[in-house]
C-alpha positions, 0 to 999 in steps of 0.5 A: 239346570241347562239352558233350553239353547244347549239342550236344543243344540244337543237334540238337533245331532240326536235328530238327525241320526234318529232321522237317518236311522228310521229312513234306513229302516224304511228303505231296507224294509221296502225292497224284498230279496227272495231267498232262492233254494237250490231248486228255483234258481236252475234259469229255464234253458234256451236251447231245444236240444236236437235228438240225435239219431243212433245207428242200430249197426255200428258204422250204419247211419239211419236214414231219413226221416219220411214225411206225413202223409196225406188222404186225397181223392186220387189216395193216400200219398207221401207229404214229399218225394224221396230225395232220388225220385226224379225232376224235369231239369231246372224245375223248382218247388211251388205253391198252386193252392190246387190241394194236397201233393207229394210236390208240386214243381214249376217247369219253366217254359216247357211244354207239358207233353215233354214234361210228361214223356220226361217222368215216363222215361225217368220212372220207367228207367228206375224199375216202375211201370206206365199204366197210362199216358193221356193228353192233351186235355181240354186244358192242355194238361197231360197225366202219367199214371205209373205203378211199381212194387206192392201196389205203389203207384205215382201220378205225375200231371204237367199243366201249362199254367200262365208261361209255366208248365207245372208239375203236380206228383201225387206219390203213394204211400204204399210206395217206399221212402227213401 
């Protein structure tokens, strides 16, 4: 019979790997791998795609897209002003918080009588009418009420406003775009 020292000596290795194996076991156990199929391992994509516009004739590129279009006191205007409606030279885009306008334009330092005589001459000039032409009002604003084909209509207000002059235009949404 062998002595308990050998069978000891023997058990120790037979230990160790048992150990090993059952902390393998253990581990291999513990971390989950999903299996993926063919439909769940497409990653969401990252990129909007552009919709791109396709010309109705060949050779023929579609036009602009017109913006929203709003209901205020004055009617129901254009969100925008097409591209070639005129602007009063050096003007650029601001915000009054005054409501809703087809734009709304800082003139600078100019005096809003020749802000006004501006767009009347300017609009004239591109085929539309001046209804009216008032000022100075109480507040030193002058208004442009002007009207073109099929019952388009625009109204252009210049406003001293601080050092500025500004532009509110109401352009109508029965006027065409673009």
């Amino acid at each position: 019979m062998p002595s308990l020292h050998r069978l000891q000596g023997r058990a120790l290795p037979i230990r160790l790997l048992g150990s090993g194996l059952a902390a393998l076991l253990l581990i291999g156990c513990s971390t989950t791998t999903p299996t993926l199929t063919p439909s769940t391992t497409t990653a969401p994509s990252t990129t909007i795609p552009s919709p791109t516009p396709s010309p109705t004739e060949p050779g023929i590129a579609p036009g602009p897209t017109p913006p929203g279009q709003t209901d205020t006191d004055w009617g129901r205007i254009w969100d925008g002003l097409p591209a070639a409606f005129p602007a009063y030279p050096g003007t650029h885009p601001t915000e009054t918080g005054q409501g809703p306008a087809s734009a709304i334009l800082d003139a600078g330092a100019a005096r809003p009588a020749e802000v006004a005589t501006f767009y009347q001459s300017a609009l004239e000039g591109v085929g539309y009418s001046t209804v009216a032409l008032s000022g100075p009002r109480e507040d030193g604003s002058w208004e442009l009420e002007s009207t073109g084909d099929a019952g388009c209509q625009v109204r252009a207000t210049a406003k001293p406003l601080g050092g500025s002059t500004i532009v509110t235009i109401l352009f109508g949404a029965a006027c065409p775009f673009g």
